[in-house]
C-alpha positions as semicolon CSV with decimal commas, in nm:
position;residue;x (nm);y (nm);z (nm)
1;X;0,397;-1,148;-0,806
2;X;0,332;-1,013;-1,145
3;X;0,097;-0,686;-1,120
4;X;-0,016;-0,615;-1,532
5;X;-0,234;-0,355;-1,627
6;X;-0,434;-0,362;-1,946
7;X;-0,499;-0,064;-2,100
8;X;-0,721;0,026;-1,824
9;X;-1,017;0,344;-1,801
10;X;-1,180;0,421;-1,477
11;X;-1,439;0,683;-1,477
12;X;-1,623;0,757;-1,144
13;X;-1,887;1,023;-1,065
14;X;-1,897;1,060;-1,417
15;X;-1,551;1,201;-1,480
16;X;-1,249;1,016;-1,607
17;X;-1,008;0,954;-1,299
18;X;-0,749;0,752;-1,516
19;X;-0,698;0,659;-1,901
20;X;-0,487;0,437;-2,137
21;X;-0,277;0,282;-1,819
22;X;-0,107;-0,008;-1,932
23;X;0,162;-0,136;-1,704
24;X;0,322;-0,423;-1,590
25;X;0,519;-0,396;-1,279
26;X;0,774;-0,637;-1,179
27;X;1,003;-0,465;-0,943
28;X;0,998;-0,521;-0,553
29;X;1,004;-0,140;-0,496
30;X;0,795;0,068;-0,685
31;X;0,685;0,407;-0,637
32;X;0,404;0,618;-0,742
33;X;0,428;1,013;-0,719
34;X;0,216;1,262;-0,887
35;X;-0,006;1,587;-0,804
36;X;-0,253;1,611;-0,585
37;X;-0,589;1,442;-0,755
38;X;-0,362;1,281;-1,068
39;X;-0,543;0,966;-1,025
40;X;-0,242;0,785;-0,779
41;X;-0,455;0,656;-0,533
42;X;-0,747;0,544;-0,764
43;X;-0,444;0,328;-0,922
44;X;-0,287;0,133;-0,636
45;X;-0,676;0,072;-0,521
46;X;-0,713;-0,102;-0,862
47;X;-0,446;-0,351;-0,754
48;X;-0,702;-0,518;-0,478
49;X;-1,044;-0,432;-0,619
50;X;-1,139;-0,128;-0,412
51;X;-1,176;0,032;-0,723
52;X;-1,253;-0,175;-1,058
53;X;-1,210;-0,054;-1,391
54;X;-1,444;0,076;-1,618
55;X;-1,256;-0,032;-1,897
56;X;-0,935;-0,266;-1,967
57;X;-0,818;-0,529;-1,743
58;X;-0,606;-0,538;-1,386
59;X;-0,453;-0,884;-1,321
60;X;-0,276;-0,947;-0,983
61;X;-0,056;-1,293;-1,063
62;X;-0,272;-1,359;-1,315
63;X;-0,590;-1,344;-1,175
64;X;-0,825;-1,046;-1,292
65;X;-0,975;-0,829;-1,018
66;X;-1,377;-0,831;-1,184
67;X;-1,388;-1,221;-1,127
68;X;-1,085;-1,306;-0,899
69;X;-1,199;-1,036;-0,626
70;X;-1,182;-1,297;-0,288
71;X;-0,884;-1,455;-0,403
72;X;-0,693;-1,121;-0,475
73;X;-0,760;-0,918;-0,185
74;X;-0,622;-1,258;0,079
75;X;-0,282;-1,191;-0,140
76;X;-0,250;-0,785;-0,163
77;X;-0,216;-0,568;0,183
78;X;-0,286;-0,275;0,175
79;X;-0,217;0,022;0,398
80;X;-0,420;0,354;0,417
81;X;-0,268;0,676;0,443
82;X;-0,470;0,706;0,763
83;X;-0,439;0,414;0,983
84;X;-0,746;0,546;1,167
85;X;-0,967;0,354;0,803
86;X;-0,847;0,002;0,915
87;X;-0,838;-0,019;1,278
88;X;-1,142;-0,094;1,399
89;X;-1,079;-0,237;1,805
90;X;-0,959;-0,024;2,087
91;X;-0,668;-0,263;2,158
92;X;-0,378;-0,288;1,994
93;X;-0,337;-0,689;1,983
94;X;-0,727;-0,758;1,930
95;X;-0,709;-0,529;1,655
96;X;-0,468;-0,759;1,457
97;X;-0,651;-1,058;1,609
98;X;-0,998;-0,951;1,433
99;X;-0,799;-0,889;1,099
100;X;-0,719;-1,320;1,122
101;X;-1,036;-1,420;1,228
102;X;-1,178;-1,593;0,888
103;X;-0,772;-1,692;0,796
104;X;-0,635;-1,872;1,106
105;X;-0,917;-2,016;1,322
106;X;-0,678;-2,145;1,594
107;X;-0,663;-1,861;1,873
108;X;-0,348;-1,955;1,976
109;X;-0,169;-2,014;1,637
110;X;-0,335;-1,653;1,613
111;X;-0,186;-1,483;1,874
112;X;0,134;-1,649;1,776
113;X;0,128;-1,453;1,405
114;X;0,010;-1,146;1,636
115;X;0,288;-1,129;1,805
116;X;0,531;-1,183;1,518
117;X;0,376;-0,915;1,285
118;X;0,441;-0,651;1,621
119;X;0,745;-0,805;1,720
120;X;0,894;-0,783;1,312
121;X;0,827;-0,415;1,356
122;X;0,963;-0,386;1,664
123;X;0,647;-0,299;1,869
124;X;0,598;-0,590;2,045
125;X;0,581;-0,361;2,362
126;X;0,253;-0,214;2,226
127;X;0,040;-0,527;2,215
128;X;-0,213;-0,486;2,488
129;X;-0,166;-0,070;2,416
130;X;-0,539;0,106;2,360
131;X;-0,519;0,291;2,026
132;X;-0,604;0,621;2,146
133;X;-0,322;0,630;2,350
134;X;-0,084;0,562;2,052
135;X;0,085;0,858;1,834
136;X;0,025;0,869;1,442
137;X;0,359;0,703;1,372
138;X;0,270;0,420;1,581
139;X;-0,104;0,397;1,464
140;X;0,087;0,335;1,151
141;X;0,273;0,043;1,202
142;X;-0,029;-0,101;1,371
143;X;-0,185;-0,078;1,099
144;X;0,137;-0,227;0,875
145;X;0,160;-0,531;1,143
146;X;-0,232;-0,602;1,110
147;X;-0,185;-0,636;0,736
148;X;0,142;-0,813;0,766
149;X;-0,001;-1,076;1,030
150;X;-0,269;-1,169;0,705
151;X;0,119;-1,262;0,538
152;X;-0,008;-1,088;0,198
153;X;0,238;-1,185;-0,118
154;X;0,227;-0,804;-0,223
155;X;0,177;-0,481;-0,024
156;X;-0,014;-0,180;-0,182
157;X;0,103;0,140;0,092
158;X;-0,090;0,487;0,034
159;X;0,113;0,801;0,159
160;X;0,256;0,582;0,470
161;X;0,471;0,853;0,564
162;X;0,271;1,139;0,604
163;X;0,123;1,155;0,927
164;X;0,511;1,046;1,083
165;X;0,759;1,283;1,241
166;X;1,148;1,208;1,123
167;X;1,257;1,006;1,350
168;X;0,943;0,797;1,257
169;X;0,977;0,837;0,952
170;X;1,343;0,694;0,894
171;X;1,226;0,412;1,128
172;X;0,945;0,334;0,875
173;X;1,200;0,370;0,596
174;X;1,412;0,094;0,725
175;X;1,137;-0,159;0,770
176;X;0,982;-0,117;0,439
177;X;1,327;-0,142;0,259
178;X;1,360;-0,508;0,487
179;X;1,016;-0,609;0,409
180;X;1,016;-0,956;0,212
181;X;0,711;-0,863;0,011
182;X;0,722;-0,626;-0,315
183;X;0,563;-0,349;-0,307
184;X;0,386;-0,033;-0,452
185;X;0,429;0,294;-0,253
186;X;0,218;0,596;-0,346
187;X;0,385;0,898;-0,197
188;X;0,501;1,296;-0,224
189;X;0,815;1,160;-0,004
190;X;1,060;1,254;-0,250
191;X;1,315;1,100;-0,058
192;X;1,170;0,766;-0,016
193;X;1,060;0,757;-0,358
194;X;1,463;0,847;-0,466
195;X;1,542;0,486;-0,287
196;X;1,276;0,284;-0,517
197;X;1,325;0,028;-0,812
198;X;1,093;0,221;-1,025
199;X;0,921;0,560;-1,023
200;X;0,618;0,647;-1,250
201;X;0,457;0,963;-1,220
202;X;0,082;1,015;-1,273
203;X;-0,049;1,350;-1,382
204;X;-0,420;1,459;-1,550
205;X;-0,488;1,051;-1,539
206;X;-0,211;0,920;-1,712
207;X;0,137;0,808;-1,726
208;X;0,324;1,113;-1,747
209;X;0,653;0,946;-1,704
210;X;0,800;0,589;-1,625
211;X;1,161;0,472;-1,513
212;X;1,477;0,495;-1,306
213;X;1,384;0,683;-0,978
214;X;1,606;0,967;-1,098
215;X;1,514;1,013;-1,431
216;X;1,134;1,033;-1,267
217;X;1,231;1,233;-1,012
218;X;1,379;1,495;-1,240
219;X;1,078;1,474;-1,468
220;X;0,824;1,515;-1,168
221;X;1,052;1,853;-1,051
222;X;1,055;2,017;-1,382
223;X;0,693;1,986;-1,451
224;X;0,478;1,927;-1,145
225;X;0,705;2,079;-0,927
């Protein structure tokens, strides 16, 4: 799926939160890194119309976001940097369930793409779990398998490491990295960002530097660093 943006402004609250981005990204890993309040999270919300720009155009597969809105958000996933924002049921398994309601209307063909987004995460075991009872790491993939179950054709992931431990972590890094779908990862995991297609680092609301993950790596060190 073919993510383009088109030299794309996006001013909220009366300030000017990103300017001049024109991308087009191709890749099936890419990652997003910048400073705190750069404008990286304001961009990967642009690629399923929770934020729209101001100015310029974002097209998702060739749809654009301002009239394509319904059709865009069934294909992107996206997953919050706190999983706490999406789940909404006390239950691990009804969770997901609500998430298919309006997309598979057969209960049991329902429960049958529950249990294969838990079981492709390997947390099968935490079905009929209650979410309080659950760490942050595993919060997280419930949240992952809920947007997985919705079988999205591109994944939009904000900071999905930072509330795991290492072990959690590395767990995480293996299922992204086995994940069918491309996807955009905004993160300050320098490590997971060294194993992406693509790096581009946002800084004051722009593209401060685009390309292999080492060259953008090296850029990010020397001057945000």
């Amino acid at each position: 799926m073919l993510i383009q943006f088109e030299n794309v402004l996006v001013r909220r609250n009366g300030l000017t939160a990103l300017s001049g981005i024109t991308l087009t990204l191709s890749q099936r890993r890419v990652g997003l890194i910048g400073p705190n309040g750069a404008g990286k999270s304001t961009l990967a919300r642009l690629i399923n119309g929770l934020v729209l720009p101001t100015e310029g155009q974002v097209l998702v597969g060739g749809l654009d976001t301002r009239g394509d809105l319904a059709a865009i958000r069934r294909s992107v996933g996206f997953v919050f940097q706190n999983p706490d924002n999406q789940i909404v049921f006390p239950v691990v398994a009804e969770d997901i369930a609500f998430g298919l309601k309006h997309r598979e209307p057969d209960p049991v063909a329902r429960d049958h793409r529950v249990t294969q987004a838990l079981s492709a995460l390997g947390i099968a075991g935490l079905a009929a779990r209650l979410i309080h009872t659950l760490s942050g790491g595993e919060r997280q993939l419930v949240a992952l398998a809920g947007v997985l179950a919705t079988r999205p054709g591109y994944l939009v992931m904000d900071e999905p490491t930072t509330q795991l431990d290492l072990r959690c972590r590395n767990r995480f890094v293996g299922i992204l990295e086995a994940l069918e779908q491309p996807a955009l990862v905004v993160s300050h995991d320098l490590g997971l960002m060294a194993q992406m297609d693509r790096v581009i680092v946002v800084d004051q609301g722009r593209i401060a530097m685009d390309g292999e993950p080492a060259d953008a790596l090296a850029w990010y060190r020397s001057h945000c660093g």
